[in-house]
C-alpha positions in Angstrom: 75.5 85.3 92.9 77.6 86.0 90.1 80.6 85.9 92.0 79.7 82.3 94.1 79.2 80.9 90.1 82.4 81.7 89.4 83.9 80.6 92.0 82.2 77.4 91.8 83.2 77.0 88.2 86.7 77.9 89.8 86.7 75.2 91.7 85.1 72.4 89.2 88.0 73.4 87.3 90.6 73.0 89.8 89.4 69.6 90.8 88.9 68.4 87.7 92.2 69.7 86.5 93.6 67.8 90.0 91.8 64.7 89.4 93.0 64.3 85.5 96.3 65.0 86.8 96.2 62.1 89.4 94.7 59.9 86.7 97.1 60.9 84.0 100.2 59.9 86.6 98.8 56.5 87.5 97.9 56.0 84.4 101.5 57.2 82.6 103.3 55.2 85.8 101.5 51.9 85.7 102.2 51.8 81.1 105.7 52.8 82.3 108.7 50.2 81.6 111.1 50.1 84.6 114.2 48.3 84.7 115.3 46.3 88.0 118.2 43.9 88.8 116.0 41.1 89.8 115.2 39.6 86.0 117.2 36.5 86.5 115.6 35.7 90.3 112.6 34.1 91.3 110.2 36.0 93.4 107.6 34.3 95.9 104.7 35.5 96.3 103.1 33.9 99.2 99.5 32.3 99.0 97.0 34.1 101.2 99.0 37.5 100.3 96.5 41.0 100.3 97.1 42.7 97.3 98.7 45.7 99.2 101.0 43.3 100.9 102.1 41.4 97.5 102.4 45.4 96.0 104.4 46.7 98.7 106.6 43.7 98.2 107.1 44.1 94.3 108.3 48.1 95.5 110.4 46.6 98.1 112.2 44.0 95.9 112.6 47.2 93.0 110.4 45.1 90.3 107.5 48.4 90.4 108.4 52.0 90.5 105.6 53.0 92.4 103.9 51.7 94.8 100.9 54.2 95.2 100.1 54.2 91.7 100.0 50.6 91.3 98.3 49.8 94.7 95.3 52.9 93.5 95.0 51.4 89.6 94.8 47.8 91.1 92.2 48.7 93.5 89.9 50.6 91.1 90.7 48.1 88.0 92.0 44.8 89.6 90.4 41.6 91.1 91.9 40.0 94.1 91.0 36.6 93.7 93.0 36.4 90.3 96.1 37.1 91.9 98.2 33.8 92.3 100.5 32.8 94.6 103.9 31.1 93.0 107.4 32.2 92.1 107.9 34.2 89.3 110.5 35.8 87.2 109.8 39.2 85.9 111.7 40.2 82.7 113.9 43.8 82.8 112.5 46.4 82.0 108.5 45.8 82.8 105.3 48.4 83.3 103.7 47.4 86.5 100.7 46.6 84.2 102.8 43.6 83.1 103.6 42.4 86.4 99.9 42.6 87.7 99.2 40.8 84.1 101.3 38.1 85.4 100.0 37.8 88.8 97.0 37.1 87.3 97.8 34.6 85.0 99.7 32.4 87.8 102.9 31.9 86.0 105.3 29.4 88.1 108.6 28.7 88.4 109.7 26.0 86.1 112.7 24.5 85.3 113.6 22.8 82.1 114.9 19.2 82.2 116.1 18.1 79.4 116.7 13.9 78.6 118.3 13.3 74.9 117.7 10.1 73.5 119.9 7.6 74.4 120.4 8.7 77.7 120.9 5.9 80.1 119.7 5.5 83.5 123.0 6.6 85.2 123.1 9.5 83.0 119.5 10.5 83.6 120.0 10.1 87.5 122.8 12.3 87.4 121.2 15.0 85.8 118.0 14.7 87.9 120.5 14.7 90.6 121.8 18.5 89.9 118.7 19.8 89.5 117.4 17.8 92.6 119.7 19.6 95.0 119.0 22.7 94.4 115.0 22.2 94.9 114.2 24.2 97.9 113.1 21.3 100.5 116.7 20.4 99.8 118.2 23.4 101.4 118.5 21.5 104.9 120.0 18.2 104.3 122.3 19.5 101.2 123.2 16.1 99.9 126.3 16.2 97.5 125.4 15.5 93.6 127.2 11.9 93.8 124.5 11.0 97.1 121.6 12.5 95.4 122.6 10.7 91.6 122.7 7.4 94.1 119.7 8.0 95.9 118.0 8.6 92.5 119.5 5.2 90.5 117.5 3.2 93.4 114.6 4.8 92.6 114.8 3.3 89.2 115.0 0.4 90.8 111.4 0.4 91.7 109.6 -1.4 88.2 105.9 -1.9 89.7 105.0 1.2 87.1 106.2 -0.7 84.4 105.2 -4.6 85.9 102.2 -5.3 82.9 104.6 -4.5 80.4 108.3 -5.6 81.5 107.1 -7.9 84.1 110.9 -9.4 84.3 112.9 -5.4 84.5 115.0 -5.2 87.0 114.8 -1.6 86.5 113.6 1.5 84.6 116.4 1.3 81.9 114.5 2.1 78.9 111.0 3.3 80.4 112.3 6.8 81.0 111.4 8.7 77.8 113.5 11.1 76.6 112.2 14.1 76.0 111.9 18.2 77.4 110.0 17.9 81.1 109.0 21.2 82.8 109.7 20.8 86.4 107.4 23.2 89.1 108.6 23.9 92.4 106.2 20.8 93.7 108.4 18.4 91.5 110.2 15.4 93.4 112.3 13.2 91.5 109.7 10.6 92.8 107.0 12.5 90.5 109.6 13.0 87.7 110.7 9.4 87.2 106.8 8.4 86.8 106.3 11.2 84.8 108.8 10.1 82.1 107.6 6.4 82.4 103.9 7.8 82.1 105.3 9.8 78.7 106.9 5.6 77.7 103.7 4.6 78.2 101.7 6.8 75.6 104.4 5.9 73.2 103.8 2.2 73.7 100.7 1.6 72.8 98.4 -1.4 73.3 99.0 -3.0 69.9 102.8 -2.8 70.1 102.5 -6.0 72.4 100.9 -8.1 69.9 103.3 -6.9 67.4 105.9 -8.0 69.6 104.3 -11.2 69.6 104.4 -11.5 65.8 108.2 -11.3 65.8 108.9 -13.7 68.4 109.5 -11.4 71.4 108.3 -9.8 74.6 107.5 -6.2 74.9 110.9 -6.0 76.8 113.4 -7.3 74.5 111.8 -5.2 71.7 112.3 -2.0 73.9 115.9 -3.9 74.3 116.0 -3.7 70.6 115.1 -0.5 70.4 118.1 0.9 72.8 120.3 -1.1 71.0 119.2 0.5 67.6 118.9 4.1 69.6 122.5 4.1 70.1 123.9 2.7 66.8 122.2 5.0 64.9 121.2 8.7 65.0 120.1 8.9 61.2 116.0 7.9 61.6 115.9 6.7 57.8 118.1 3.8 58.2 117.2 2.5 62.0 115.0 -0.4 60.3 117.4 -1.3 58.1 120.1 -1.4 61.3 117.2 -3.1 62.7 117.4 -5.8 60.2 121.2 -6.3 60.6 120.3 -7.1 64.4 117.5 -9.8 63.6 119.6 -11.1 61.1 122.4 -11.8 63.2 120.3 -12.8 66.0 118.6 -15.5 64.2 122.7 -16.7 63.2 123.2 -16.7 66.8 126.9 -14.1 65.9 127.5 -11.9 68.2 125.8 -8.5 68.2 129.2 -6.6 68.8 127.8 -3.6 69.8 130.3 -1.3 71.5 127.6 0.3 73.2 126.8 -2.5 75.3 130.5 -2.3 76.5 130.5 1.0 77.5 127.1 0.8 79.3 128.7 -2.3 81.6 131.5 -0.1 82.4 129.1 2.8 83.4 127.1 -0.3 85.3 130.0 -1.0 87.3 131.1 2.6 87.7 134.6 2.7 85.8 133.7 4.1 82.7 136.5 6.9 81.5 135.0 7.9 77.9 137.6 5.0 76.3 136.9 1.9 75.9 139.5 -0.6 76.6 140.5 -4.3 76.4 139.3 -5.2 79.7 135.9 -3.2 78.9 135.8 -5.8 75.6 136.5 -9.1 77.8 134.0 -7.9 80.2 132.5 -10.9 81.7 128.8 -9.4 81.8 125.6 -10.8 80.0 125.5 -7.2 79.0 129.0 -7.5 77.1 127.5 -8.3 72.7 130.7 -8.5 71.7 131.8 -11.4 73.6 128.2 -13.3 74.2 125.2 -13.8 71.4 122.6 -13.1 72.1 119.9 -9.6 73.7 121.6 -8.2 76.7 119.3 -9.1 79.6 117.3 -5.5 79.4 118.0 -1.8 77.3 120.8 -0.4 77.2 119.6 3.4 77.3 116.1 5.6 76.7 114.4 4.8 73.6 112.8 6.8 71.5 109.4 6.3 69.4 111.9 6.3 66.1 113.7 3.6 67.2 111.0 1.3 69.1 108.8 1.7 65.6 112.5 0.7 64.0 112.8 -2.5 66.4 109.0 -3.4 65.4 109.4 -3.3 61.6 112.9 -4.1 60.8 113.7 -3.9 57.1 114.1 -7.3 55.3 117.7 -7.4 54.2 120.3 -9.8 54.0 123.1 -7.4 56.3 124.9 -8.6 59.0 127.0 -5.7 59.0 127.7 -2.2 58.9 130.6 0.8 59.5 130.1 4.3 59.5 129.6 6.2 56.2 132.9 8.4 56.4 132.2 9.8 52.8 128.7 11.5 54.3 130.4 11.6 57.7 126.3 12.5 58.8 126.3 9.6 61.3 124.8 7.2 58.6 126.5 4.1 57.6 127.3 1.7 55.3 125.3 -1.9 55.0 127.1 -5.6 54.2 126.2 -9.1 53.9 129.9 -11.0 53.3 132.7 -10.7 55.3 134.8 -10.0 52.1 132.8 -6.3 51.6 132.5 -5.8 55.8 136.8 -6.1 56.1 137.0 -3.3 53.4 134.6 -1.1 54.6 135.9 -1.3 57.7 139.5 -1.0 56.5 138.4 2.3 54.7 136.8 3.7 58.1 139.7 3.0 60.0 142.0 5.0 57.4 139.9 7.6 57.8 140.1 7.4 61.3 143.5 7.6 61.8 143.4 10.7 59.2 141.3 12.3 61.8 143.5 11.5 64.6 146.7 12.7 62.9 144.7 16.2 62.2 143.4 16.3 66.1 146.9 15.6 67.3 148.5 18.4 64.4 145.6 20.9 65.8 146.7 19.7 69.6 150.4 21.0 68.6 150.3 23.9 67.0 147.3 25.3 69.9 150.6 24.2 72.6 153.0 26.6 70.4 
């Protein structure tokens, strides 16, 4: 008897040595970090996927060390119906824990897309237009950037989401809010333009129309206002007085001069070249400030809160004028009411000007040396 207990206890021993052992290795394997080549991919993980299948496909693709030990720990600590199926992208190095972690929190693919203020319509359709063709229900017909950027403009073209506010748009131009949008895998450009307009629309609220009424104009030539002011001026503190200089000259019936209405009928008729040029000045468009008085017929780019708040509370000044602040150089500018204090302001940017041109051209030398 005395032998059978010890060899009993011999046993109990053995297994329970054997049995912290195999717990102590999926333990120490699953909380181990374990580099792979795959950090900058995207792995799909199918839906309908057993957990041994999705497992066996993490070993496979070298994301998990182990496959046994993950597969045992899941099955004794995991839940099946947390795992989601997406694409994800698994950082280097990772524990297995981690990945399952993931799995379970249904992290999908995203991609960042990214519309600066200012943006037009052309620029935003051509960068919805290299993200577009890479999407994967794209792989088949592979349309070039320049057919995709097209196919995307008419799009735009499309205003029934924006017909209770801009009921006279011919297109989106200023209804696409800039900002960050995270794009999924189930992302069209379809759902992406009426997601920035939907992101417009919680900017322009309800009482901006009758404040639009208070100053004498629609909804849409205040958001025309508001590109207008977007692209003069980057420095949010003095949009309402550059505001003011646009009223101002509005109610004179002068000119608005705004270069950036030439440079957006170049880009409308497809010959823009970063310059703009005499032709682009005697542009005969009803877009073209500098040679007709008047609001252009709709906005001239994206518009941000900042600058629609700016077009709906313009400061009350006296300006009909302004040139860039070149002692700041910080993008602000200075303000003018006569034509005597505008000619030397401008005068004094235009030294400067040429100053920085002479340097560029000095710098352009010496780098050819």
């Amino acid at each position: 008897m005395r032998r059978l207990a010890i060899i009993s206890a011999a046993v109990v021993i053995i297994f329970t040595t054997a049995v912290g052992g195999f717990a102590w290795w999926i333990y120490s394997n699953v909380h181990a970090p374990h580099e792979h080549a795959r950090s900058n991919d995207f792995v799909r993980i199918e839906k309908g996927s057993s957990p041994k299948e999705i497992i066996a496909k993490l070993a496979n693709e070298g994301i998990i060390s182990s496959y046994t030990a993950t597969l045992v720990y899941f099955r004794l600590f995991g839940n099946p119906a947390k795992l989601e199926a997406g694409e994800y992208q698994f950082q280097s190095p990772i524990t297995p824990l981690q990945v399952l972690n993931e799995l379970e929190s249904g992290q999908e693919r995203t991609l960042k897309l990214v519309i600066p203020e200012g943006f037009t319509r052309f620029d935003i359709a051509k960068r919805m237009a290299e993200w577009s063709i890479s999407r994967p229900d794209m792989a088949d017909s592979q349309p070039t950037i320049e057919s995709e950027q097209k196919r995307i403009l008419d799009l735009m073209n499309d205003t029934s989401l924006i017909s209770d506010i801009a009921p006279d748009a011919q297109n989106l131009e200023g209804y696409m809010y800039p900002s960050t949008y995270l794009l999924d895998s189930t992302m069209t450009p379809e759902k992406v333009i009426k997601m920035m307009v939907e992101q417009f629309r919680k900017v322009w609220k309800p009482d901006r129309n009758d404040l639009a009424k208070q100053l004498g104009h629609t909804p849409n030539e205040i958001v025309t206002i508001g590109s207008l002011i977007e692209t003069e001026s980057g420095v949010e503190a003095e949009r309402p007085t550059v505001a003011s200089v646009i009223y101002n000259r509005l109610n004179r019936g002068i000119p608005l001069g705004i270069d950036q209405t030439v440079v957006y009928v170049a880009k409308m008729e497809n010959r823009w070249d970063g310059t703009i040029n005499v032709s682009d000045i005697n542009a005969s468009s009803p877009y073209n400030t500098r040679k007709y008085p008047g609001l252009p017929p709709g906005p001239i780019s994206s518009v941000s809160e900042s600058a629609i708040n700016a077009a709906l509370h313009p400061a009350q000044t006296n300006f009909l004028y302004y040139v860039r602040n070149v002692d700041l150089n910080d993008g602000s500018h200075w303000f003018y009411a006569t034509d005597a204090e505008f000619e030397k302001g401008k005068a004094a940017y235009q030294k400067w000007l040429e100053q920085e041109r002479a340097e560029k051209r000095a710098e352009n030398a010496n780098a050819n040396q």
